[in-house]
N, C-alpha and C positions, 0 to 999 in steps of 0.2 A: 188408677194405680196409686196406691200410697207411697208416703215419702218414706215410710220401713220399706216396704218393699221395694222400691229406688236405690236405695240403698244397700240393702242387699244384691241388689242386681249389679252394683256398682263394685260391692266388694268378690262377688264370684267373677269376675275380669280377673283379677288377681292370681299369677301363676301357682302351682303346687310345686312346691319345687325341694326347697333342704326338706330333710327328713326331722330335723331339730324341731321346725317348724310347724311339720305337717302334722306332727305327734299333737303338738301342744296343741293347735290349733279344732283337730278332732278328740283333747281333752277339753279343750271348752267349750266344744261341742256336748257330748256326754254329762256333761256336771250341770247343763243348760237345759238338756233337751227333755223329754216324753219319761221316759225310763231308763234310767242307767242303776242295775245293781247286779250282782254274780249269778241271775239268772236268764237275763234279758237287756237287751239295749236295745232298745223303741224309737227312731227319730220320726215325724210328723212334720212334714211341709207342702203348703200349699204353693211355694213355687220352684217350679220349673227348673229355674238356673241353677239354684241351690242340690235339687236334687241330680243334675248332669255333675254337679262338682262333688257330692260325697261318697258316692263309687270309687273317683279318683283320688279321693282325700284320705280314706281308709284304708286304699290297698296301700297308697305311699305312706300313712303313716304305722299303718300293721302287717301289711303281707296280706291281707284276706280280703272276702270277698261279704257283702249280707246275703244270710240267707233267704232272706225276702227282701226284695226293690219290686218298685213298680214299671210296665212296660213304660217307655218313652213320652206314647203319648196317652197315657192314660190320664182319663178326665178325672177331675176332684183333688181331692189332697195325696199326699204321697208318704205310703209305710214304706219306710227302711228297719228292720227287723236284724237280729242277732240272736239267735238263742242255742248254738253249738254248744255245747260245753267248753272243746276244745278252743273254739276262738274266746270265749267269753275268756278263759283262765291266762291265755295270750296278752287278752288284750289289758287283764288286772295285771301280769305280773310287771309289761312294759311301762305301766304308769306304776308302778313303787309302791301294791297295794295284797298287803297280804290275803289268798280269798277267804281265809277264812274272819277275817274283818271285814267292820258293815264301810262298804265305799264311800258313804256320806260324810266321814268321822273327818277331811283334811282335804286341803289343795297339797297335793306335794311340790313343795318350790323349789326342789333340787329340777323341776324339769323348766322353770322358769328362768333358770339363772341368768341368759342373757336378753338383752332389751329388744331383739326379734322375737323372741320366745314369746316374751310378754305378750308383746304385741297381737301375736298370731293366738295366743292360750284367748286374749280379749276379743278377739274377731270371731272367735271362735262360740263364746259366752253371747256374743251378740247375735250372732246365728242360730243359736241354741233358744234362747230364753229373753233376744232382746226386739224394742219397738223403739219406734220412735214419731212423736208427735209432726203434725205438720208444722212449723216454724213459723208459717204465716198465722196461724191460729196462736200457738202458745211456746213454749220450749220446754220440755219433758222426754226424756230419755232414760231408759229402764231395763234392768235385765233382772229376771224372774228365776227363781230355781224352788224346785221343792226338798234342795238339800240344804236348811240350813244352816250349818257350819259354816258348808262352801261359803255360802253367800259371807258369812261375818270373814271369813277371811279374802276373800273379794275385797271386799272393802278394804283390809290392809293394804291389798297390792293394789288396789288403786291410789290409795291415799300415797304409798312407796311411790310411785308414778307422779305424785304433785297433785291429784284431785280433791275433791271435799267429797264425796258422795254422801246422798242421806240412806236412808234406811228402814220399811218399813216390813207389817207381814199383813198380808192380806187372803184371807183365806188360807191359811193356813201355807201359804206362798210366799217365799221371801224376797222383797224386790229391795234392788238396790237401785236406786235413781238419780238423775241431775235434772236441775230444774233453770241451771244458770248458762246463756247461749255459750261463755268463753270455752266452757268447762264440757260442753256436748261438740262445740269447735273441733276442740283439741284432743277430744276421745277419736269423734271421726276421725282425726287426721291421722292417730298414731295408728289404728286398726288397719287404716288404708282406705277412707274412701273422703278423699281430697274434695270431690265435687258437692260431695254433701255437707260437705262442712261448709262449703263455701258458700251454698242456697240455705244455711244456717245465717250464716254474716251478709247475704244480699237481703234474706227475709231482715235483721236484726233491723241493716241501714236505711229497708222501706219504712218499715213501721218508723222511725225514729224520726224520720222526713215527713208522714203521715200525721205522728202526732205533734210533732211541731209547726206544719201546717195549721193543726184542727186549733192549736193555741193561741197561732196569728190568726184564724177567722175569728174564733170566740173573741182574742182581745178586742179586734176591731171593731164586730158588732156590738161588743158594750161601750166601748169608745161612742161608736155612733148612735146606740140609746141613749146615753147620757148628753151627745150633742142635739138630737132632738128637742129632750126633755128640756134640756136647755135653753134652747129654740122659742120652745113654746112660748117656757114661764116668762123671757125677755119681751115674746112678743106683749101677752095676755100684762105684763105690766105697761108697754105703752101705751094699749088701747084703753087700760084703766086713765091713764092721764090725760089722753085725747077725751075722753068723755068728762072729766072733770075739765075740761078745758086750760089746762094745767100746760100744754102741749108749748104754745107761743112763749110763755113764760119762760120757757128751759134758755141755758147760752146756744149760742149759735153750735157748736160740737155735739152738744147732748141734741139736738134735732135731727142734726146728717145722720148723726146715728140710730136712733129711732127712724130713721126715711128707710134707711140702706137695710135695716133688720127689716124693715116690713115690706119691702120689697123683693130679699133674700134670704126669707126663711129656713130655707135647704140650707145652707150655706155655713161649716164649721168656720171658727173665731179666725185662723188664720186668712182662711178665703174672703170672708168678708173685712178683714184688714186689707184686704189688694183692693178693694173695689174705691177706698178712698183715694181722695186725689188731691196730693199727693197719699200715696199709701200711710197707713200707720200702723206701730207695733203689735204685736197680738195682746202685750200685756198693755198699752195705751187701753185699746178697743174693751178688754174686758174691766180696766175701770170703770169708762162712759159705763158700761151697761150696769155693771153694778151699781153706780150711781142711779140708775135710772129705775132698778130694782126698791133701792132705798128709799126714792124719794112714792115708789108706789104704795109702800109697806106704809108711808106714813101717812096717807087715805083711810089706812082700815082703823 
């Protein structure tokens, strides 16, 4: 099951209730969905919930009934159909649309005026025409319309609303999207589906845990290549001066320490600083050894 479709299953729980609402909300249906013009209105859903709620969403926001639904439990996708004349001129005149004008030409925002309206007109668009990426994978959320107007004034009432959306057309399809977690947050939240916003900001806090993990592994393995690498070259310099017989020579400090590295190879600067007795500093212990470095360099 996909996270649109979670989602939507999240938002059909949602009672049908004002009529203010119900309007708007099967206006953002319409301007979102299959077909909506003075001939026909075509909805297309492949699920279930959606389709038990716009029977009840239509008669509460128009009076009427489609003249094509599919049986309950019919398999596959599901036509909902409109082509009465009678309801079709119903249903233009209650949205503020003269029929002999093309439907595409406007959102009417006399029917949006209050911030439920909104709300429900967006729940509505997302039902219609919208998806939404799995959060675990990416964050991308988008509603699609083949009426472009709509779409550019979409985007007004969102941005009205405090969004950024972007903007694009794709095939000849106009999609309005968000690509940024706060901004797909706070759209779920305002539509009504709280839980998905919230598997928005649980996906956000894994990933951010995830990759801050993967930054402390990476730091640390190059920490300890470079202690290795380290390792070595201090080694491969004292055995350079034990063959030159160079070794006896050294002060008594520069020996322990040459003993303790060739004995403790594994062992990063601070670790083999505990081994002496008494201890000593980390930055003592990497003098000696650079001294011990230097004095191999002067061999070559």
């Amino acid at each position: 099951m996909s996270f649109s479709f979670e989602t939507k299953n999240e938002l059909c729980r949602l009672p049908v209730q004002k009529l203010c609402c119900a309007r708007a909300e099967a206006y953002g249906i319409l301007l979102y969905c299959n077909t909506f013009n003075s001939h026909e209105v075509r909805i297309i859903t492949g699920n279930p919930n959606f389709s038990e709620r716009l029977p009840r969403l239509f008669h509460r926001a128009f009076n009427l009934r489609f003249d094509r639904q599919p049986l309950a439990d019919e398999p596959g996708k599901h036509v909902f159909q409109i082509t009465d004349e009678k309801k079709l001129s119903h249903i233009i005149n209650l949205l503020g649309y003269d029929p002999e004008q093309n439907l595409v030409l406007h959102i009417n925002f006399g029917l949006l005026e209050d911030e439920c309206c909104r709300a429900s007109f967006l729940r509505g668009v997302f039902f219609g025409g919208g998806s939404i990426t799995d959060p675990l994978k990416r964050y991308h959320l988008e509603l699609a319309t083949s009426h472009l107007q709509a779409s550019r004034e979409l985007d007004a009432l969102l941005q009205d609303c405090g969004f950024v959306p972007k903007n694009i057309t794709r095939n000849g399809t106009a999609v309005t999207y968000f690509k940024q977690s706060e901004h797909i947050e706070d759209f779920l939240t305002m539509i009504g589906a709280p839980v998905a916003a919230m598997n928005v900001m649980s996906a956000k806090v894994e990933k951010d845990l995830r990759n801050s993990v993967n930054r402390r592994l990476n730091c640390d393995n190059a920490n300890l290549d470079k202690a290795v690498e380290a390792s070595q070259e201090q080694m491969e310099a004292i055995r350079h001066l034990a063959a030159a017989g160079l070794m006896e020579q050294l002060p008594d400090k520069l020996q322990q320490t040459a003993a303790l590295r060739l004995e403790n190879p594994e062992l990063t600067l601070s670790e083999l600083a505990e081994e002496f007795d008494p201890p000593i500093t980390k930055s003592c212990l990497n003098h000696r050894l650079r001294k011990i470095l230097d004095l191999a360099k002067d061999l070559h």
